[in-house]
C-alpha positions as CSV (number, residue, x, y, z in Angstrom):
1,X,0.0,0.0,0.0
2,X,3.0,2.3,0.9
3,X,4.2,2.0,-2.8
4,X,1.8,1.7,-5.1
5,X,3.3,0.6,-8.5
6,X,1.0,2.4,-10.6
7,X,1.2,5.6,-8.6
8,X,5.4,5.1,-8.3
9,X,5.1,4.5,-12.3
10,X,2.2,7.7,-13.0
11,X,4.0,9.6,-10.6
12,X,7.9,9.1,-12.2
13,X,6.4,9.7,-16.1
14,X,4.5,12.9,-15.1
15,X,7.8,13.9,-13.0
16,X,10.2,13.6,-16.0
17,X,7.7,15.3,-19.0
18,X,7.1,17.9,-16.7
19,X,10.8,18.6,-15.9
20,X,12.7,21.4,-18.2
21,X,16.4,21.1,-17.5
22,X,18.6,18.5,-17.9
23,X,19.8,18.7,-13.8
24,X,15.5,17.6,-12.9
25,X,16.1,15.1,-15.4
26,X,18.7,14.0,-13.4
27,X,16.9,14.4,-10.0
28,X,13.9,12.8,-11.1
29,X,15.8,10.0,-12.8
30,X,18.0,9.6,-9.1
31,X,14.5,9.6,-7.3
32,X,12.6,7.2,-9.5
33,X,15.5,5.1,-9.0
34,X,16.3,5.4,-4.9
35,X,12.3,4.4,-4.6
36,X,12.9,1.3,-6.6
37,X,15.8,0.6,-4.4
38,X,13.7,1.1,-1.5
39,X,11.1,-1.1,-2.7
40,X,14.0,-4.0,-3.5
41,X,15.0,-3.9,-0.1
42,X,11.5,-4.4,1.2
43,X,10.8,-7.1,-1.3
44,X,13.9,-9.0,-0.3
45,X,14.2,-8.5,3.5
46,X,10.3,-10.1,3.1
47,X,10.8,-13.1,0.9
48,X,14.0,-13.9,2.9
49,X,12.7,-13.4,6.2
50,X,9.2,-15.9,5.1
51,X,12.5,-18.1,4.2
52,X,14.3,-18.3,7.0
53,X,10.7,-18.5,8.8
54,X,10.2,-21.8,6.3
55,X,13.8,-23.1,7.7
56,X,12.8,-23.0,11.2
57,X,15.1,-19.5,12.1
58,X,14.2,-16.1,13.0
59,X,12.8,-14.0,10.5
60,X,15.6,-11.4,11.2
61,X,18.6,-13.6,9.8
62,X,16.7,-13.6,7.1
63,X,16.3,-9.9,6.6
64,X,19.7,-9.6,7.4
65,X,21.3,-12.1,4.5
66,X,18.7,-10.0,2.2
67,X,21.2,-7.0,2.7
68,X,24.0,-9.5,2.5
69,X,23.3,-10.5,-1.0
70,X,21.6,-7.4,-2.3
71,X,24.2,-5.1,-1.0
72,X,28.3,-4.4,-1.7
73,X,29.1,-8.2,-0.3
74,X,27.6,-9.9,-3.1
75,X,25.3,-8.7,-6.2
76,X,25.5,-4.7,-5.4
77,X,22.0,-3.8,-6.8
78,X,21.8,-1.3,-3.8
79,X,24.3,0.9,-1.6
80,X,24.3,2.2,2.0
81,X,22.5,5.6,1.2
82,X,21.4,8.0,4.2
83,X,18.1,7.9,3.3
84,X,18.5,4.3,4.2
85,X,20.1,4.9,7.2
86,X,17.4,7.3,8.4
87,X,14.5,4.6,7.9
88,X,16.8,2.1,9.3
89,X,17.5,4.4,12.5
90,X,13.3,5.0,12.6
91,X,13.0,1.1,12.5
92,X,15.7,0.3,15.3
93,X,13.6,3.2,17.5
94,X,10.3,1.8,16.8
95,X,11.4,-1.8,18.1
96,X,12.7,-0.8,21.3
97,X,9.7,1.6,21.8
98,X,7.1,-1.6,21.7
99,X,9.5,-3.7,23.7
100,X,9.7,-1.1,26.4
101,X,6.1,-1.0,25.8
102,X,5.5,-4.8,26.4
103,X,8.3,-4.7,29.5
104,X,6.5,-6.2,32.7
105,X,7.3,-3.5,35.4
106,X,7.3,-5.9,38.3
107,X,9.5,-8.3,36.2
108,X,11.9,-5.7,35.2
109,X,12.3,-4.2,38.7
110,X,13.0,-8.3,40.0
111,X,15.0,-8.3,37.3
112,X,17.2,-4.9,37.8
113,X,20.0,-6.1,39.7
114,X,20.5,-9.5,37.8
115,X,20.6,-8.0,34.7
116,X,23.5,-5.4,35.9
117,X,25.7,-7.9,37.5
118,X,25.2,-9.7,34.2
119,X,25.9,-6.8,31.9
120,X,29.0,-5.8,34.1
121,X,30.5,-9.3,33.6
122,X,29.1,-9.6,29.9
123,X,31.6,-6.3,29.6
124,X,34.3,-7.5,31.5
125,X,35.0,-11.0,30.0
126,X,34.2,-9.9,26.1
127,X,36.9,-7.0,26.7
128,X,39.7,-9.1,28.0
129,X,39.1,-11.6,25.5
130,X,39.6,-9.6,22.7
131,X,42.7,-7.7,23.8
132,X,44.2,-10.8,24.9
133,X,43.2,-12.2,20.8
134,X,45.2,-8.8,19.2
135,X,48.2,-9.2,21.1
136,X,48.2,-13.0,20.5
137,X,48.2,-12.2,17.0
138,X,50.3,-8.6,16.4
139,X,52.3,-8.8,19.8
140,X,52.0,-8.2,23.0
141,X,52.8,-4.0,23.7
142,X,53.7,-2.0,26.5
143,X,50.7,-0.7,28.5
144,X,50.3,2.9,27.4
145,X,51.9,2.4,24.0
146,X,49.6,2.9,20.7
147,X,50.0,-1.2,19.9
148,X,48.1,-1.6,23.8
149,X,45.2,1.1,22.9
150,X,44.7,-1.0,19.9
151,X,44.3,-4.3,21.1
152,X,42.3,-3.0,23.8
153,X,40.0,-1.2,21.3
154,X,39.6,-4.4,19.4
155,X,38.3,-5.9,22.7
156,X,35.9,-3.1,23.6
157,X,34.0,-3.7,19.9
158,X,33.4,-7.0,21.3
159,X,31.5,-5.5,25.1
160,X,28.7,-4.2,23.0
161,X,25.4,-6.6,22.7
162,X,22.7,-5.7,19.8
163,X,19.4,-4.9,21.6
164,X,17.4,-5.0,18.6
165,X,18.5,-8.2,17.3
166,X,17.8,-9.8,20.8
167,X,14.7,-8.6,21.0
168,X,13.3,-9.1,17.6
169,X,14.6,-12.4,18.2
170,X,12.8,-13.2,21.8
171,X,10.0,-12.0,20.2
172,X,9.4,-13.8,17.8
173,X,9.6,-17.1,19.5
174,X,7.4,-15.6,22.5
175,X,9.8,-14.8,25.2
176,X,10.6,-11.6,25.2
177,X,7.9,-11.1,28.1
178,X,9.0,-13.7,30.8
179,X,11.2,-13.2,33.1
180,X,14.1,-14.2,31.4
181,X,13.7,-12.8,28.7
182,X,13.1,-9.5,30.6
183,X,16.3,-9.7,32.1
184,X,18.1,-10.2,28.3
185,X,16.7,-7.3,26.9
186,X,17.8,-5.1,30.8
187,X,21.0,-6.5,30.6
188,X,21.6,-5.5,26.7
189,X,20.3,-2.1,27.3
190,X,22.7,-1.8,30.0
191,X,25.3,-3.7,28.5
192,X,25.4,-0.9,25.9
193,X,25.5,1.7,28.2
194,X,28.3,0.5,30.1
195,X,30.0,-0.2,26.6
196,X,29.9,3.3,25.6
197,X,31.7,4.5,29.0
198,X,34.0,1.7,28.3
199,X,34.7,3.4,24.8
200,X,35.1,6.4,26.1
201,X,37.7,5.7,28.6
202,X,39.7,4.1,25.8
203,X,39.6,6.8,23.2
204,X,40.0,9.2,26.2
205,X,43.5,7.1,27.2
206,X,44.8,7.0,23.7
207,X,44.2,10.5,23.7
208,X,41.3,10.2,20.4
209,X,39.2,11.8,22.7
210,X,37.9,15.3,23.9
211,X,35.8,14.0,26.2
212,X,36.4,12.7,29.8
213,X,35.4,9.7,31.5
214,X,33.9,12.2,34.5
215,X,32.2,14.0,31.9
216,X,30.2,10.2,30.0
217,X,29.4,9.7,33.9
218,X,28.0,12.8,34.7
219,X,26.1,12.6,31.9
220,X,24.7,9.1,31.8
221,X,23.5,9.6,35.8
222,X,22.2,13.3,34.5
223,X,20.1,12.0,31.7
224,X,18.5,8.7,33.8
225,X,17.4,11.1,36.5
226,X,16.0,13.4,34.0
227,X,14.1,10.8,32.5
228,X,12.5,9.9,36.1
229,X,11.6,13.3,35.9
230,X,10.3,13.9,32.6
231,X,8.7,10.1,32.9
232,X,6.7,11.2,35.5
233,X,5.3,14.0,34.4
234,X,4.9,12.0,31.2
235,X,3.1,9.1,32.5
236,X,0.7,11.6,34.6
237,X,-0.6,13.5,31.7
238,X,-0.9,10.1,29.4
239,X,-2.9,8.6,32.1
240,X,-5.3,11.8,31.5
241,X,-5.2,11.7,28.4
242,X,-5.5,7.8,28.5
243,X,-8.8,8.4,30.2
244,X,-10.1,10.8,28.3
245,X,-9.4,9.2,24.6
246,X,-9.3,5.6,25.3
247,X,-8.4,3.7,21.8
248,X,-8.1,6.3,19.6
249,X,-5.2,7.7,17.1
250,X,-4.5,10.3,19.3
251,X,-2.8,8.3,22.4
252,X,-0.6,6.7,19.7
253,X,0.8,9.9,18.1
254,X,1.4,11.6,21.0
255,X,2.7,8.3,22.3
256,X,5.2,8.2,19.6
257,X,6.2,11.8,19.4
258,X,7.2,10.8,23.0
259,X,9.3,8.2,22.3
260,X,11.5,10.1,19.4
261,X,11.9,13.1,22.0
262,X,13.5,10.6,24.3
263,X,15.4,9.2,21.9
264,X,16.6,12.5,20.5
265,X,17.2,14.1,23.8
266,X,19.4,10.6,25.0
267,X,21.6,11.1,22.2
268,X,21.8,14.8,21.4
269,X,22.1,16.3,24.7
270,X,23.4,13.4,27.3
271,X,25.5,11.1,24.4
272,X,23.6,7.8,25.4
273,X,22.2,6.0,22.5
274,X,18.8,6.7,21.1
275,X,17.5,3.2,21.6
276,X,18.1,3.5,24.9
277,X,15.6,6.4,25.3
278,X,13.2,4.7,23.2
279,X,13.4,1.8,25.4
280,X,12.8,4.1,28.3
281,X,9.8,6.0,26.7
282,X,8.5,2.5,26.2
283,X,8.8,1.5,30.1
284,X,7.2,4.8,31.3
285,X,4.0,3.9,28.7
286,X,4.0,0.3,29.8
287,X,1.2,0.2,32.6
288,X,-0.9,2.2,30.6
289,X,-4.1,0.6,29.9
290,X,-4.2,1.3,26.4
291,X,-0.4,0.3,26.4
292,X,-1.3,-3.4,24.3
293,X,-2.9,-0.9,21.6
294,X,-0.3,1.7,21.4
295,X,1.9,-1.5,21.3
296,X,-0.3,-3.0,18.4
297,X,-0.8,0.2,16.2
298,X,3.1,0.8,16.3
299,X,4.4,-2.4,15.4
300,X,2.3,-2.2,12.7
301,X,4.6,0.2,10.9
302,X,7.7,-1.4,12.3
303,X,7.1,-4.9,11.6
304,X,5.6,-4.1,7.5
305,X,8.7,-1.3,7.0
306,X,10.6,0.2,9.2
307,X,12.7,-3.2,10.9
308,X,12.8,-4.6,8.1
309,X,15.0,-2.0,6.4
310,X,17.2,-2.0,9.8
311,X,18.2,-5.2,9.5
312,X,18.7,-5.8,5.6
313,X,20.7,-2.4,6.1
314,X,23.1,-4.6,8.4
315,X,23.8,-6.4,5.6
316,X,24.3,-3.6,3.3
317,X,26.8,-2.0,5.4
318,X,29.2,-5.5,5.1
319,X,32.0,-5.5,2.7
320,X,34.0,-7.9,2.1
321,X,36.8,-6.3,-0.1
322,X,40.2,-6.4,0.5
323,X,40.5,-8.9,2.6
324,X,43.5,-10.8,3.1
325,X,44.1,-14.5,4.7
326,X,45.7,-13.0,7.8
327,X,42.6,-10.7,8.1
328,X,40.6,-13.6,7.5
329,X,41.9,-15.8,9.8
330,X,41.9,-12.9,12.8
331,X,37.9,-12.2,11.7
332,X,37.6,-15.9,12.2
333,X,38.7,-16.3,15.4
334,X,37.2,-13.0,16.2
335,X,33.6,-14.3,15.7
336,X,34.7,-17.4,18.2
337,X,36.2,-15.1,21.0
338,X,33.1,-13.0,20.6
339,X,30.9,-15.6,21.3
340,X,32.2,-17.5,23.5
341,X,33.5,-14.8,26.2
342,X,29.8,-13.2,25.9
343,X,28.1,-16.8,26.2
344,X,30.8,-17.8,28.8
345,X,31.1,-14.5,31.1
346,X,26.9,-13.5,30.7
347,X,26.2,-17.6,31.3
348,X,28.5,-18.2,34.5
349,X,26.9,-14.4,35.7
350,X,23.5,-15.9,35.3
351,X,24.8,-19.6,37.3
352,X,25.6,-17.1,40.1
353,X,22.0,-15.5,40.2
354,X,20.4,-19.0,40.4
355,X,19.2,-19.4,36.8
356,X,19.9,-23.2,36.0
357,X,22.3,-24.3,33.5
358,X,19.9,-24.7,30.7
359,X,18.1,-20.8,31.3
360,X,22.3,-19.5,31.7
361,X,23.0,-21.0,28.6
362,X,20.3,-19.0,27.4
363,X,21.4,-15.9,28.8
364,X,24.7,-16.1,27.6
365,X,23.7,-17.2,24.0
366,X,21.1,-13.8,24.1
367,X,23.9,-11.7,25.0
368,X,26.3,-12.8,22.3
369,X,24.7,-10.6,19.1
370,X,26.6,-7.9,18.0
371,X,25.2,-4.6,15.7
372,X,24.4,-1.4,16.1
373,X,26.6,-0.1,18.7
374,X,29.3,-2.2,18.0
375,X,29.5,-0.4,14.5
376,X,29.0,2.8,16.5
377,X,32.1,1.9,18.2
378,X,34.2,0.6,15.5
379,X,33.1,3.9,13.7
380,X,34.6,5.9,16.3
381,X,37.5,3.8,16.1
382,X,37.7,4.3,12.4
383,X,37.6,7.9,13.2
384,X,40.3,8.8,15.1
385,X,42.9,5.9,13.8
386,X,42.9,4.0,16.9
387,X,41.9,0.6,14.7
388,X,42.5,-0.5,11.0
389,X,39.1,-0.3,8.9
390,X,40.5,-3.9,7.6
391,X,39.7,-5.9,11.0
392,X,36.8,-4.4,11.0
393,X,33.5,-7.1,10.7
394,X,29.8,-7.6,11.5
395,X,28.6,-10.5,13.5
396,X,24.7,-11.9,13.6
397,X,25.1,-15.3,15.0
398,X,21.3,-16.9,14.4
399,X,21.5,-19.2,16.6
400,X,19.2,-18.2,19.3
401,X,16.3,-20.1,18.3
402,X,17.8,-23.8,18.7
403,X,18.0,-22.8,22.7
404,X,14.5,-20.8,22.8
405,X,12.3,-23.6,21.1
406,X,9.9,-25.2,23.4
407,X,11.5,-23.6,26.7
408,X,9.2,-24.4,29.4
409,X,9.1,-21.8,31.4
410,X,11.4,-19.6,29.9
């Protein structure tokens, strides 16, 4: 319904008769053509996510492969564009605006404490593992010395957990709402948090960095006690308004405009990433009693066009050009450390909280995606020449769903 092909066709022919100069040629001929690309990248995310659904694995690995094989990596019908991005950064809002919506309060307050001894570990483990992999591979360097910065960067991409793919993930399979699935999706959003101070203490030590690590803390405890505040205010005049226009478009727009001034103000003024103020808009929304119907109404755009462009643009940002075996073999064993230090430090974290071995297994193996701030990090990385741009690698392990299926109790 969003693009209509005889309306994209009417609307291109009358664009292009109409146009007088060669330059709107141009332009029209450039817009006719970024809509078909925005309409290949729907298409494909779709027929490889009802795929992936057909083979028994979560819709997102198949969006993701879309981007794989449309994008740079393989065939190269379509490039990372900002136009892209921007629906992509509206889809990755979106989803953790319905899962905050959906959160259990009383679960996620049980869950609060868990979920930061888990993240803290989850941070801890992933970072020494990967500083300990650079050096095994390019040397071991004095402390202080550039060679040291750069192995520890390498290990601080690995600290960050993707939210989104977790939680598109969990629910999917219908556990994103228990208990421990609650305490996934806390311990990610926290997990990133602490990953970002992490970074920031490392670019700050190598001296890539105008910011101090007094300044990230200030700022992270500034913006979580202004959205207390601004939450409860928030959730007192939605209630109102709740009351006074049950079910009806108004509680959903003002609920969304809600959720991209949170994620705006997160990012602009306190330097915390968006999704983490959408996720907190979400929360504040959640005992609402139209909260299931906010919920409903948004994930109708998400789930038909915004996600899916998220996550096939994962795939379009991949390229696999100019690697060399040596690369290859340190990506490799990348992916493994990755893994296993998340699965391994978030697991034995989760043992100590009193989750059995099956539910820490779990944990560990929800932990272990990597995405969007790992490529914020590695960006920032790229930026000020702490890390070569050739080490640098997307991971999207799918195999969540072997450990979720059938969980009683989960």
């Amino acid at each position: 319904m969003f693009f209509s092909p005889s309306v994209f066709v009417r609307g291109a022919w009358q664009g292009l008769r109409g146009s007088g100069t060669t330059a709107n040629v141009k332009g029209r001929i450039a817009y006719v053509f970024h809509l078909s690309e925005s309409r290949l990248i729907l298409i494909s995310a779709k027929f490889f996510a009802l795929l992936a659904r057909k083979c028994r694995a979560p819709q997102v690995v198949g969006e993701i492969i879309a981007g794989l094989i449309i994008g740079p990596c393989l065939l190269n019908f379509v490039q990372p564009s900002d136009s892209i991005a921007i629906f992509a950064e509206i889809g990755v809002v979106l989803l953790m605006f319905t899962t905050g919506l959906g959160t259990n309060l009383q679960e996620l307050m049980r869950a609060g404490p868990i979920a930061t001894l888990i993240a803290c570990v989850g941070v801890a483990v992933p970072l020494a593992g990967g500083t300990l992999l650079y050096s095994l591979f390019y040397g071991f360097a004095a402390v202080g010395s550039p060679e040291f910065y750069r192995a520890l960067f390498i290990g601080t991409i690995m600290t960050a957990t993707s939210v989104s793919i977790t939680v598109a993930t969990l629910q999917e399979l219908g556990k994103l709402k228990s208990f421990l699935g609650t305490t996934i999706v806390s311990a990610a959003v926290i997990d990133d948090v602490i990953g970002i101070v992490v970074l920031t203490c490392v670019l700050g030590a190598s001296g890539g960095a105008d910011t101090s690590l007094v300044d990230v803390l200030m700022d992270t405890v500034l913006f979580f006690i202004a959205a207390i505040v601004i939450g409860l205010i928030i959730h007192k005049a939605m209630l109102w308004l709740d009351h006074r226009n049950p079910h009806t478009q108004r509680i959903t727009i003002v609920s969304l405009a809600f959720c991209f001034a949170m994620a705006y103000i997160a990012e602009q003024y306190f330097g915390i990433a968006d999704i983490t103020g959408a996720y907190i808009a979400g929360i504040v929304l959640c005992s609402l009693e139209d909260a299931p119907y906010i919920e409903r109404r948004v994930d109708i755009s998400s789930y038909t066009l915004f996600a899916p462009v998220f996550f096939a643009s994962i795939g379009l940002k991949t390229d696999i050009s100019g690697l060399t075996p040596t690369i290859l073999l340190f990506s490799a064993c990348f992916v493994i450390v990755a893994l296993l230090t998340k699965i391994i430090g978030c697991g034995l974290a989760a043992k100590l909280c009193r989750f059995s071995w099956p539910d820490s297994l779990k944990v560990g193996v929800g932990m272990m995606t990597r995405g969007e701030v790992a490529l914020i990090v590695a960006q920032k990385g790229l930026g000020v020449e702490v890390v070569d741009s050739g080490l640098l690698h997307r991971r999207h392990p799918p195999h969540r769903r072997v450990l979720y299926r059938d969980a009683a109790g989960a």
